[in-house]
N, C-alpha and C positions, 0 to 999 in steps of 0.2 A: 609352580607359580607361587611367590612369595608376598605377603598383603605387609605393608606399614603398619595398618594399624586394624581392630577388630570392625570399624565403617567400612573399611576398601573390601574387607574381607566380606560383609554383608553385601557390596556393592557389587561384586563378583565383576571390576572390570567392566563398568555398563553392561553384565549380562545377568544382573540378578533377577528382574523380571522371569527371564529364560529358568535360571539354575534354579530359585526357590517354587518354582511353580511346576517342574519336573521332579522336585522332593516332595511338594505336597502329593503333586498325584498319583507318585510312586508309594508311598505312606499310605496313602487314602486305599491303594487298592488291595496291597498287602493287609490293610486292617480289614476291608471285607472279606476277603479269604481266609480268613481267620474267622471271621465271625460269622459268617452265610454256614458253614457249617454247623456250629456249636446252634443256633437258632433252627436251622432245619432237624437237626439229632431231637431237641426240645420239643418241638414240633414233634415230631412223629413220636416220643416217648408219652406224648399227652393222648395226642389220637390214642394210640394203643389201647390207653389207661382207659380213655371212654370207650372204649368198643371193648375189654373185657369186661367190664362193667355192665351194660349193658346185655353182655348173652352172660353174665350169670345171673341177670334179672330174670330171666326167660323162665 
């Protein structure tokens, strides 16, 4: 498919609603599976931190 101009091509052919709203939420989920990891790794290297912490209080 070839666009006139960079509007037709945002316009995606009356289907932009469709196309850009299947890149948001393909983007959006890719970005939490990226980041649900890195935040849970953080998480549990904190826990850790307080619970060594803690039994060398003892």
């Amino acid at each position: 498919m070839s666009f006139t101009s960079f509007s037709d091509f945002l316009a995606m052919g009356q289907h932009a609603l469709y196309v850009w709203s299947a890149y948001g939420i393909s983007l959006t989920v890719l970005a939490i599976n990226v980041a649900m990891p890195i935040l849970a790794r953080r998480r549990y290297l904190q826990e850790e931190a307080r619970r060594l912490r803690r039994e060398s209080q003892k």
